[in-house]
Wavefront OBJ file of the C-alpha trace (Angstrom):
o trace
v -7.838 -3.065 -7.231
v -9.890 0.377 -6.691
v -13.574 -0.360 -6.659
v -15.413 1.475 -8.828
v -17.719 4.071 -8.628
v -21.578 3.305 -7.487
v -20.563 -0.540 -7.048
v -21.086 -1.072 -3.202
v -24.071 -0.822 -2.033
v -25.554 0.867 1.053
v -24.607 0.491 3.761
v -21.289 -0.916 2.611
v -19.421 2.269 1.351
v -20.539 4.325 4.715
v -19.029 1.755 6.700
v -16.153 1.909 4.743
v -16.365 5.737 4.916
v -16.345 5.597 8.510
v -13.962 2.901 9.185
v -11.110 4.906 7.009
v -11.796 8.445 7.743
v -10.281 8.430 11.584
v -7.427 6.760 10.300
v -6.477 9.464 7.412
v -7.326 12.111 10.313
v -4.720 10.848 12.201
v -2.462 10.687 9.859
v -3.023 14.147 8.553
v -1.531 15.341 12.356
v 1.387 12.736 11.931
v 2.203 14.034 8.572
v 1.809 17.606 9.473
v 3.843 17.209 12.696
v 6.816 15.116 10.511
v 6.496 18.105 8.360
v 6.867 20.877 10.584
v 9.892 19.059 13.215
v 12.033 17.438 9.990
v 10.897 19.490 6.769
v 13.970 17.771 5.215
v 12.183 14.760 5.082
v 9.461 16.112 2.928
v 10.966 15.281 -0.514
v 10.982 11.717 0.471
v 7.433 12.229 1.116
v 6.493 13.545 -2.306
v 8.602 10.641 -3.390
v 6.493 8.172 -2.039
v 3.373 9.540 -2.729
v 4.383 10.115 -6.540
v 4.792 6.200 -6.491
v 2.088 5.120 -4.857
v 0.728 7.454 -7.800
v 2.112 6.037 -10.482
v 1.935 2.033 -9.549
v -1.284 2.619 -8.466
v -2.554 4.184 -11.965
v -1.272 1.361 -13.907
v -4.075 -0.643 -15.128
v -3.091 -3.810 -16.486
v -5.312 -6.823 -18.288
v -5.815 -9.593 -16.504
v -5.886 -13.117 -17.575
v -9.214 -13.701 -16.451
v -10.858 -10.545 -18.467
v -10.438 -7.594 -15.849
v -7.980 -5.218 -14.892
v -5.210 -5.785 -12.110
v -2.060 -2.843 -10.524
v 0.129 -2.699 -8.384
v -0.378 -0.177 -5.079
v 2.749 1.264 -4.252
v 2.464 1.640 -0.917
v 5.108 -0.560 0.959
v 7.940 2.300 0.395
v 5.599 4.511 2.436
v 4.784 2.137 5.129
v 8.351 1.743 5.768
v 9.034 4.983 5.570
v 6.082 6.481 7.480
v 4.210 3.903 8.817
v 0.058 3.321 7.926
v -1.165 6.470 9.206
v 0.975 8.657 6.768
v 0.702 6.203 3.907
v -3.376 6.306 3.965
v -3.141 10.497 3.386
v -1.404 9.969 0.551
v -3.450 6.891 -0.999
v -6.154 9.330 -0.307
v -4.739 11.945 -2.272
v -4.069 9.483 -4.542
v -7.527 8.146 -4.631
v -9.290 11.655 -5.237
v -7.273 12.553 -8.602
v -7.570 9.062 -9.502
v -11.525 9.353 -9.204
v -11.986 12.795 -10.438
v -9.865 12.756 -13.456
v -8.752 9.521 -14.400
v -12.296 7.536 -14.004
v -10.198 4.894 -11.507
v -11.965 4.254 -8.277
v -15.061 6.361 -7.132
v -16.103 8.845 -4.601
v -18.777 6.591 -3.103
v -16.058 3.627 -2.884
v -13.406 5.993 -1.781
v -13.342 4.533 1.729
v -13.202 1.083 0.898
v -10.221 1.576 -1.637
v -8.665 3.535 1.088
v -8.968 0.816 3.812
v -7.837 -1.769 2.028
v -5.301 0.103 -0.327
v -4.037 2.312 2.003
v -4.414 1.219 5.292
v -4.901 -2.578 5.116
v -1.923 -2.755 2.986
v 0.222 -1.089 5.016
v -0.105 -2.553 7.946
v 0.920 -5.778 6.740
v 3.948 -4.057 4.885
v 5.227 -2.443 7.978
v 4.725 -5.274 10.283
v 5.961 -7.697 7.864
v 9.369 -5.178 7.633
v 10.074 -4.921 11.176
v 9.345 -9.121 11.949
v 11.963 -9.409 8.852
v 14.376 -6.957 10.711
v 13.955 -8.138 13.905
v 14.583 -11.856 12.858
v 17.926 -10.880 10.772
v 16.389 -11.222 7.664
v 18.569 -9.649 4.573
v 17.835 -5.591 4.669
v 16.147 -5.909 0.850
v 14.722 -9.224 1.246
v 12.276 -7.760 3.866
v 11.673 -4.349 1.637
v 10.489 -6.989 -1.146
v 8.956 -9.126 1.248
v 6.850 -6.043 2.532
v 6.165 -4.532 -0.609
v 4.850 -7.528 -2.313
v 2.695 -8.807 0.336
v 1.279 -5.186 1.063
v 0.108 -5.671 -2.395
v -1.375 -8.855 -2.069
v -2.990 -7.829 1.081
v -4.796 -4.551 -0.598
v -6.445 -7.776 -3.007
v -7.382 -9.983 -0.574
v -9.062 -6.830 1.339
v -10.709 -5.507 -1.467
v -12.331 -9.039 -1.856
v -13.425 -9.335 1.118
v -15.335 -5.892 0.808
v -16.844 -7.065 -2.060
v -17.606 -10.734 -0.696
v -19.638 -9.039 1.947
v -21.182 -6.371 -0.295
v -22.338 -9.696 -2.246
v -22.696 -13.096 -0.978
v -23.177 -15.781 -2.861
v -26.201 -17.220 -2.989
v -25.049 -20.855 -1.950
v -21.932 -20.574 0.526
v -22.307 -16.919 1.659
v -19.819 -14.771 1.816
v -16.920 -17.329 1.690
v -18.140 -18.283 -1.861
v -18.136 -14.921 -3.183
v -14.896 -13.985 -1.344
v -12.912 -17.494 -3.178
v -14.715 -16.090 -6.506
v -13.817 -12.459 -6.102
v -10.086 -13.727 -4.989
v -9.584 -15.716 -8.006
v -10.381 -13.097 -10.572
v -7.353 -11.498 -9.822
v -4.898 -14.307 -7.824
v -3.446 -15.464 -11.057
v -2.254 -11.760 -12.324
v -1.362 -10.128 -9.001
v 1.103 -12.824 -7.841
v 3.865 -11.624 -10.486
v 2.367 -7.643 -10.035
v 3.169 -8.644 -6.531
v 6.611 -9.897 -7.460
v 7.664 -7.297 -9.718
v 6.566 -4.474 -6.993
v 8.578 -6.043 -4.608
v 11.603 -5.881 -6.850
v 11.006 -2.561 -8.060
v 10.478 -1.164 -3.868
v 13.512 -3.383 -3.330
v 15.472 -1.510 -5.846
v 14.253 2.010 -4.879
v 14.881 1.435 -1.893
v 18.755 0.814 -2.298
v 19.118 3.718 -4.340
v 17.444 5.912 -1.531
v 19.956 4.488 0.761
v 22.647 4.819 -1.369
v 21.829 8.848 -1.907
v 20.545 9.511 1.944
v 21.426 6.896 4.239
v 21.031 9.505 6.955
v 17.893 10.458 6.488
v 16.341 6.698 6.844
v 18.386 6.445 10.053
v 16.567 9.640 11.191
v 12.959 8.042 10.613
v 14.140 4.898 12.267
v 13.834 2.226 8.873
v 17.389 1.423 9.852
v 19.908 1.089 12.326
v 23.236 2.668 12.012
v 24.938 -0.566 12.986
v 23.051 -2.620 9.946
v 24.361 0.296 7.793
v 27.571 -0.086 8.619
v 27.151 -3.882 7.772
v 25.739 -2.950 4.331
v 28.269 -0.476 3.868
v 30.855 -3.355 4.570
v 29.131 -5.517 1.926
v 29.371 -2.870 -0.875
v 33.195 -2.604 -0.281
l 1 2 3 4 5 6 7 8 9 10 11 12 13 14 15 16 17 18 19 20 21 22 23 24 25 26 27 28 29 30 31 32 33 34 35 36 37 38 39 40 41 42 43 44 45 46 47 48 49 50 51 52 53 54 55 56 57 58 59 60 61 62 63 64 65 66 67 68 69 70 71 72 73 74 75 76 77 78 79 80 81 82 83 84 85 86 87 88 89 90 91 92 93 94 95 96 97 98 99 100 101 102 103 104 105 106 107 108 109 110 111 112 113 114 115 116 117 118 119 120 121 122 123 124 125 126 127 128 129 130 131 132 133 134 135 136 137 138 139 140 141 142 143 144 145 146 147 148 149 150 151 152 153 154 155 156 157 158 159 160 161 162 163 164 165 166 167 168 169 170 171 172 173 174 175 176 177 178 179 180 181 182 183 184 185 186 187 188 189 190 191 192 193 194 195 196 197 198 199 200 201 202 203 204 205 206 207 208 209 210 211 212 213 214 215 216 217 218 219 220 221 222 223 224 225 226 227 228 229 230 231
């Protein structure tokens, strides 16, 4: 969900602002470093960015009279981890705002924190918990991918929750209200994201095994496994 423009009120988009802006910094010198030592790796960047790009620009009714997408941004958290994933929801974010009237300038940290960064976080920890317990290799892309999704929702509530409490029950009031707006149509965008990542990312394996053994998303042994299983 991307926030519109002028909707938070002082000081809620500064804090946003500030909270977000280190992080993007920091992952403008990881990206630029990953750039410069492994330029081969850069068309899988572009390819992650162009679909955080497109799922992110999908606007879709929901049930309960607003608008609901998907964000796109497991693939890069797996890929690239959080840092590199919020430059390019902020790239993202910017065209989105300037020339597709999706998001805003003022609310441009807040969609970044919790499409971005929040997001990712979960996606990439939820990947490598999956990995590390010997979960299936696409089970814990999907698993990542949808709940990265969900998370950017439940985030994006909570910004707004605070930006508006409720007049009786506070903040968790308007949080529960803000949540269920969009629970009952971003469950299946969830889903579907998942399955989509899930199937993107077997086709990236498929095509360059090599290079996700470089950036560490896999092991050669479990490739080898997988490998087996596709015999």
């Amino acid at each position: 969900m991307h926030i519109m423009e002028g909707y938070l009120p002082n000081p809620w988009w500064e804090f946003w602002l500030v909270i977000s802006l280190p992080v993007v910094a920091f992952g403008v010198r990881r990206l630029s470093k990953l750039v410069r030592d492994k330029r081969d790796l850069f068309p899988l960047v572009a390819v992650s960015g162009a679909f955080i790009f497109v799922f992110s620009s999908l606007k879709l009714p929901s049930v309960t009279g607003s608008c609901s997408h998907p964000t796109g941004t497991g693939l890069s958290s797996i890929f690239f981890g959080p840092a590199i994933t919020s430059v390019l929801a902020t790239i993202v974010l910017v065209y989105q705002a300037l020339f597709l009237a999706h998001g805003g300038l003022t609310t441009l940290g807040a969609n970044i924190f919790s499409l971005g960064i929040a997001g990712p976080i979960v996606g990439i920890t939820i990947y490598k918990i999956s990995m590390k317990s010997g979960l299936n290799l696409f089970l814990a892309v999907f698993l990542a991918s949808a709940l990265a999704d969900l998370t950017t929702y439940f985030v994006a509530s909570l910004q707004l929750a605070l930006a508006f409490p409720a007049s009786s029950g506070g903040i968790a009031a308007s949080f529960t209200a803000f949540a269920a707006v969009f629970a009952v149509t971003q469950l299946p965008l969830a889903i579907v994201e998942g399955i989509v990542t899930a199937l993107l990312f077997k086709y990236i394996l498929q095509a360059k095994s090599e290079v996700l053994i470089k950036l560490n998303v896999i092991s050669a042994d479990t490739l080898a496994k997988i490998k087996e299983t596709w015999a």
